[in-house]
N, C-alpha and C positions, 0 to 999 in steps of 0.2 A: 351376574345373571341368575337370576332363580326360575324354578320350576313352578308352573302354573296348570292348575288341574281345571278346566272349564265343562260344566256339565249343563247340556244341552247346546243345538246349535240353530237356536231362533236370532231375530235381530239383536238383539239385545248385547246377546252375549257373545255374538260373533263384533259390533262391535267394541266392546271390553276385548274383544283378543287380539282383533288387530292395534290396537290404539298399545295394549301390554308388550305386544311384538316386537311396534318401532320403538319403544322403548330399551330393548334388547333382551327382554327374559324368554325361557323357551316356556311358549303354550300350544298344549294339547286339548281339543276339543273331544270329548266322548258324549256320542248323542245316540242314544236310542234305537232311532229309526236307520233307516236305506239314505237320508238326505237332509239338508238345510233347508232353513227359512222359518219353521216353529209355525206358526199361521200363516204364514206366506207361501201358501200351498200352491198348488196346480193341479188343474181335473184334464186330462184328453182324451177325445174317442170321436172318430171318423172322421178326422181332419179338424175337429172345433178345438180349443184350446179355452179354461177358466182358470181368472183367479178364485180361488177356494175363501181367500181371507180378504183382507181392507182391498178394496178395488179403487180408492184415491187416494193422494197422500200432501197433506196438509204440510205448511213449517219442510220446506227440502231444504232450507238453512241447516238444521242439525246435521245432517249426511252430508251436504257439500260440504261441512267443518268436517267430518270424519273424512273424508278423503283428500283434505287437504292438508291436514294432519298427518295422513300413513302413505302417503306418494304422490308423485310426480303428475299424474296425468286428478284432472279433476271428477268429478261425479258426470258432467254431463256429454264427458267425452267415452265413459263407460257405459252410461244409457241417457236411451233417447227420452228425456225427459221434457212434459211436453205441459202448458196450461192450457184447464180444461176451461173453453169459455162458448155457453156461460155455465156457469161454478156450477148452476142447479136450476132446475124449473121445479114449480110447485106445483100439486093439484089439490084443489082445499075442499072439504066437505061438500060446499053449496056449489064445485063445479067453477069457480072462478079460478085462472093461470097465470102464472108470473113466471117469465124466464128470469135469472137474476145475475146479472154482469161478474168476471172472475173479479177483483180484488180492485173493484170503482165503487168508492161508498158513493157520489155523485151518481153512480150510475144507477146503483140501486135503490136510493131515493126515489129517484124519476121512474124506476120500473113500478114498486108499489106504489106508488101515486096512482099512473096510469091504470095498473090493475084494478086497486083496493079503494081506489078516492083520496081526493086530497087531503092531505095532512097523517097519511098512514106512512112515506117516506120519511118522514120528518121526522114523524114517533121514532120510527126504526133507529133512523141518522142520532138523533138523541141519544137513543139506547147504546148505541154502538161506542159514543162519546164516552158515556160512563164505563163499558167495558172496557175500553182503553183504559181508564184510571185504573179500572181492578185486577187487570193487566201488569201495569205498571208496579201494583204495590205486591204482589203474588207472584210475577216470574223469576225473578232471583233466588228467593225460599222457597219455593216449589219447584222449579226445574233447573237452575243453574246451581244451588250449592248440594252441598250434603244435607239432609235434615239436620235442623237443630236439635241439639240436645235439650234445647227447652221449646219443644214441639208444643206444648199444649195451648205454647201463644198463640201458633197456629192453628188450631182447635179451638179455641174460645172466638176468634176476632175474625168477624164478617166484613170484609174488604168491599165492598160492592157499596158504591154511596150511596149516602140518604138523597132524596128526593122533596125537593120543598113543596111543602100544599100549598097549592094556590088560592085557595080556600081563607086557609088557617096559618096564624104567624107560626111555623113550626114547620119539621120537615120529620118525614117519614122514610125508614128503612124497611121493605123487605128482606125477610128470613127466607124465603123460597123464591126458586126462578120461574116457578108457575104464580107468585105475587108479583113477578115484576112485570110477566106480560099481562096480569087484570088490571094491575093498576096504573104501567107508564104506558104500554102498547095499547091497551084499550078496543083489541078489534080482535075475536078469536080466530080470524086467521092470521095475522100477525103473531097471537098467542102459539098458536100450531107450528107456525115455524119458528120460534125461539126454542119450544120446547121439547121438536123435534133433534134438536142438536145432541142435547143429553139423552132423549130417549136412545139414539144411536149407541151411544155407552150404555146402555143396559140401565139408566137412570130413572126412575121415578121425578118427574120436573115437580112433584109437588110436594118432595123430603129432600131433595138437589136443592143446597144451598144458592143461594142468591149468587154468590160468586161465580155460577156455573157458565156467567156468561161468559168467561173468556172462550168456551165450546166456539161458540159462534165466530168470537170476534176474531180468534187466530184464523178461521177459515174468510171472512170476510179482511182482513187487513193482509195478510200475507196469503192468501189462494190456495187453488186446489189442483194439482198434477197430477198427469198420470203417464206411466214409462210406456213409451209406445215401442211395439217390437216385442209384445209378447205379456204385455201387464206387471202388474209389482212385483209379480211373479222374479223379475228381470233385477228388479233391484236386490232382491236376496242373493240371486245368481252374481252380481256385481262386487255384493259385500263379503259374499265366498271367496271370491277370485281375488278380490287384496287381500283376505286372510293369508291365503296360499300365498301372494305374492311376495308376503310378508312374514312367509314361514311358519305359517301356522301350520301346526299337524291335525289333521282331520282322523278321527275313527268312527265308525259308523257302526251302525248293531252292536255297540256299544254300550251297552246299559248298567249303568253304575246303581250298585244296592247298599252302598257305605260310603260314609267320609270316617277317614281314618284319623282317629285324632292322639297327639301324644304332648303330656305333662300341660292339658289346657288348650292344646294349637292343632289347625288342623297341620295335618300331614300328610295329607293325599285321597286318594278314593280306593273302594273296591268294587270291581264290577263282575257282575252275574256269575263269569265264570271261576268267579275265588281269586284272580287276581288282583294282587294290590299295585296300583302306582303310584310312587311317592311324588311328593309335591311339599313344595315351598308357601305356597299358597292356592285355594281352591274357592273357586268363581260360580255359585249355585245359580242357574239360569231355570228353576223348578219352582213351583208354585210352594209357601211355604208350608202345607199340610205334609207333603211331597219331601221337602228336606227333612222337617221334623222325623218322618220314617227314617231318611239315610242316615239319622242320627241315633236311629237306636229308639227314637219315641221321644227324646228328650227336644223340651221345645228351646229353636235354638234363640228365641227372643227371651229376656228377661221381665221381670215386674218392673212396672213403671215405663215401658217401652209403647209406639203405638203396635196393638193389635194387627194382625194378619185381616187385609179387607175381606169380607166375605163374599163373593161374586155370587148374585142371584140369577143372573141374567145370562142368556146364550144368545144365541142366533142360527135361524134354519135359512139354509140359499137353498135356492132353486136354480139350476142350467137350464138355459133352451136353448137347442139347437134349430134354429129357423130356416125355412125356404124362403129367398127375396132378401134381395141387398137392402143395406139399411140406408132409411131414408136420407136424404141429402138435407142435410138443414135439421137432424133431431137431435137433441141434447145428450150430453151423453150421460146425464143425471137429472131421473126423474123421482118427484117424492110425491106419493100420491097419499095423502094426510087421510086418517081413518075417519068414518062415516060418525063416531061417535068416540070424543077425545077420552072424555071420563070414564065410560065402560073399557075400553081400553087398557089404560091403564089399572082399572080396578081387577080385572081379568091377569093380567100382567103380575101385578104388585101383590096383589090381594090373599087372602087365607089361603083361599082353591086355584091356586095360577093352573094359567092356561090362556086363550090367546083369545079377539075379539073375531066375530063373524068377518067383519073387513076392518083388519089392522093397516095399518101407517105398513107403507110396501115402498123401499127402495128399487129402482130399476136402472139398471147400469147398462146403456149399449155403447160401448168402445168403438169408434171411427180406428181401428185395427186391422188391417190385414192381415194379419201373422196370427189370428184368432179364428180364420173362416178357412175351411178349403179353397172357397173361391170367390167373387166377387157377387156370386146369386145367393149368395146365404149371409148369415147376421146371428154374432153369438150375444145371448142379454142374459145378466144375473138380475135373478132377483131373492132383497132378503128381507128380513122382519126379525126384529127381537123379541125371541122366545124364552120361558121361565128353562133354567140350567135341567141336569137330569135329579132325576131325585136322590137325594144323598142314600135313604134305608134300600132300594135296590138296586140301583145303579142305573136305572130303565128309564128310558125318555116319557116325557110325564106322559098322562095317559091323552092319544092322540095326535103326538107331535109329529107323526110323518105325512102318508098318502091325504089326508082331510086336510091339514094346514098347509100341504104345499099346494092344493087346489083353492083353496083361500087365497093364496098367491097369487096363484097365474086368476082369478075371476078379477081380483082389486088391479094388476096388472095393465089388464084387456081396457083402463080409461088411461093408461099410459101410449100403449102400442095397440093402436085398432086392428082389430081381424086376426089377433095374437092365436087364437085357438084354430086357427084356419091354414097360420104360417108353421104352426109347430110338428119336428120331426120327431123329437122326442126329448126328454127331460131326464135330471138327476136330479135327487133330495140329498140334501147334506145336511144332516139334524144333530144337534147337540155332543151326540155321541161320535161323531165324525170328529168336531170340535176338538172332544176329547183325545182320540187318537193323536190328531197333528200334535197338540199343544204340549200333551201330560199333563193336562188339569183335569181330574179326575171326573168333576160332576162338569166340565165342560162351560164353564162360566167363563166371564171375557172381563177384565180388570175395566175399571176408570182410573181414568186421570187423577191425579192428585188434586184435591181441591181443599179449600182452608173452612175453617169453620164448622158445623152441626159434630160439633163435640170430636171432631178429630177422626168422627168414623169413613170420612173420603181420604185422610193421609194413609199414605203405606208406610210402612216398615223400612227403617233406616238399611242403605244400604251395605254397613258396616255390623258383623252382629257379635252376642257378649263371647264367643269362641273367637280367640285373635287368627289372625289369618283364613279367616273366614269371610264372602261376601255374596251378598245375591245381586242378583242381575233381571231386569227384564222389567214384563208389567204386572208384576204382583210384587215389585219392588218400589222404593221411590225411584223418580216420581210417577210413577203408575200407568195402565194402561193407553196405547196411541203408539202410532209409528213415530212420529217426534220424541214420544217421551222415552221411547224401548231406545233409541240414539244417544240419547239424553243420560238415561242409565250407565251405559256403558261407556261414557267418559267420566260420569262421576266414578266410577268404580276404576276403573284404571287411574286415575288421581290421587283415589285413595291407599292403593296400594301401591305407584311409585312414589307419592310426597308422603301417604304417612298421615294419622288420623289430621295432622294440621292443616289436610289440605280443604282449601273454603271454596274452591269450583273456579270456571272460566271468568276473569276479568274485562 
């Protein structure tokens, strides 16, 4: 049985702990803050209750394997895990709507047809086809093993197939996922919702390599849940409770300022108050800028390794707290697509970030009880991806709060009519909020692992050149997403009970 030093206590690395547990080594978690979950927050005030962070959760395959893994009772006997249907309703620039079926590509065919005209299902259905293959050739190396030590194959080699011209004896590949919806989807609003999937990562869709579609495809093939009984919020509460059940030791206001390393290895942590706890091995759940300091400055990645991602991207929510039950029959995921796609992202991406007049506005209203005082009220997130804080002050770019959260709620009000009528009052969660929950300093939100545009969408091997060392979470492989933060944390308990030989789940 060895000793395991786990620093932070987000998904990721809570579960790495459990899964190290039932294994039989002793781990100790030391995290920072008052509580769990890392993004998996919770906002309350006058009876309303928010999730702070991901408000659905894609792939609940990876979690059901985690609890099926560390005990007896299954995930969905822990929470009320529910599919949201439908998955999502759109609202597209020129004012046309699609509700879109959970996890029926037949059905969503038939929805955009109806909506968009004939043959815009088809396109999609198509698209979808292909993402499957890119799927197929990308989930093993990207989310079920360890990274390769010969990553750059991965970096070089665009998985997402060519397309034959119908034209010309020859077939044609897109490099970008903003080329696959001008050239296979052909309808900008069919564009708009491909390219909304990666914008949600904080993605630019028009340097998001072509592969980005598995975004979509994992949510369109296997669906979209959400824990009823209180929001995701519930499932970090879930993933806590088999830690403990499973003996995990929790410390809290624990904030570790060293990894203690001896003859090459680490050996344990030190935390704030000059105490050292030794350990047999220690589990970094911190963003790698963030370890580098625990290290003295020393970076703990080598030459020749891939690069630490650089997160551009944040995200501002907005709370409302509303008068008047929520309507019977509304979605509980509305995507209201920005008035002008390009400016958008060139505001976004661009030299001078900052956000467009009316961005691309998520709008989440939860069919929840356990979120209202009572049945005459109605709690709704809404969020928008915003440029991170700026690294030279530390201060959310200029603008990011009271102006952009009323850009919000204005783009909102074509989601929920009479929105400014119903509302009792609101909270702004901006970047720097972000920052707080996570420990990532400028408040960026990782992506997913994706293969190809030279390697700069893979993360950093979860094994690193200091032995007994490992990171955990979404600035680790395979990268940002509640799937992938799951996903993590069994590769990394794999690698440290089998041992760098171990090649991932069979």
């Amino acid at each position: 049985m060895a000793r395991i030093a786990v620093i932070g206590a987000g998904t990721g690395a809570m579960a790495a702990a459990a899964r190290l547990a039932v294994a039989g080594h002793r781990v100790v978690v030391y995290e920072r803050t008052g509580t769990y979950g890392g993004a998996l927050g919770r906002f309350e005030r006058d009876g309303f209750s928010f999730d702070t962070g991901p408000g659905l959760l894609p792939l609940p395959a990876v979690w059901r394997d985690l609890f099926v893994k560390t005990g007896k009772e299954p995930l969905e006997a822990c929470v009320d895990l529910v599919q949201v249907d439908p998955s999502s309703r759109h609202v597209f620039a020129d004012g046309t709507e699609v509700s879109l079926p959970n996890a029926s590509r037949a059905g969503v065919v038939a929805a955009l047809d109806a909506a968009l005209g004939a043959g815009a299902g088809q396109r999609w259905g198509d698209f979808l086809v292909r993402a499957r293959e890119t799927w197929d050739r990308t989930r093993r190396p990207l989310l079920e093993e360890p990274l390769w030590p010969n990553w750059r194959v991965l970096a070089e080699r665009e998985p997402y197939p060519a397309v034959p011209h119908r034209r010309l004896l020859r077939t044609r590949r897109a490099g970008t996922l903003a080329e696959v919806g001008a050239r296979e989807l052909r309808d900008p609003r069919l564009a708009a919702l491909l390219e909304s999937h990666a914008l949600a990562y904080g993605l630019d869709p028009r340097t998001a390599p072509a592969n980005a579609a598995v975004l979509p495809y994992m949510e369109y093939a296997f669906g979209v849940w959400y824990v009823r009984g209180g929001g995701l919020r519930e499932l970090a509460r879930a993933v806590y409770e088999r830690c403990l059940a499973r003996r995990v030791e929790f410390r809290f206001g624990a904030e570790v300022t060293g990894i203690v390393e001896k003859d090459g290895r680490a050996a344990g942590v030190e935390l704030a108050d000059g105490t050292v706890e030794e350990a047999e091995f220690v589990v970094s759940g911190v963003a790698p800028g963030v370890l580098d300091r625990l290290r003295g400055g020393s970076p703990v990645r080598g030459e020749g390794e891939v690069p630490p991602q650089r997160g551009g991207a944040s995200r501002l929510t907005v709370l409302l707290a509303l008068r008047g039950a929520r309507p019977r029959g509304t979605a509980h995921r509305t995507v209201v697509h920005a008035a002008d796609r390009e400016t958008e992202l060139d505001r976004l991406f661009g030299a001078a970030p900052g956000m467009a007049a009316r961005p691309t506005v998520t709008v989440l209203r939860p069919d929840d009880p356990a979120l209202v005082p009572d049945a005459d009220h109605e709690a709704v997130v809404l969020s928008a991806v915003v440029p991170a804080l700026t690294s030279a002050s530390g201060q959310p770019t200029a603008g990011v709060s009271a102006p952009w959260a009323g850009q919000l709620i204005d783009v909102a009000e074509r989601a929920v009519p009479g929105l400014r009528d119903r509302l009792l009052w609101h909270e702004v969660r901006t970047p720097a909020e972000v920052a707080a929950d996570t420990g990532v300093p400028d408040g960026a939100i990782p992506a997913p692992a994706l293969a190809g545009a030279d390697g700069l969408l893979l993360h950093a091997a979860n094994s690193t050149r200091t032995e007994g060392l490992f990171t955990v979470g979404g600035w680790s492989h395979p990268g940002g997403g509640l799937p992938h933060a799951g996903m993590s944390g069994a590769l990394v308990a794999g690698l440290v009970v089998e041992g760098p030989e171990f090649r991932g789940s069979q």
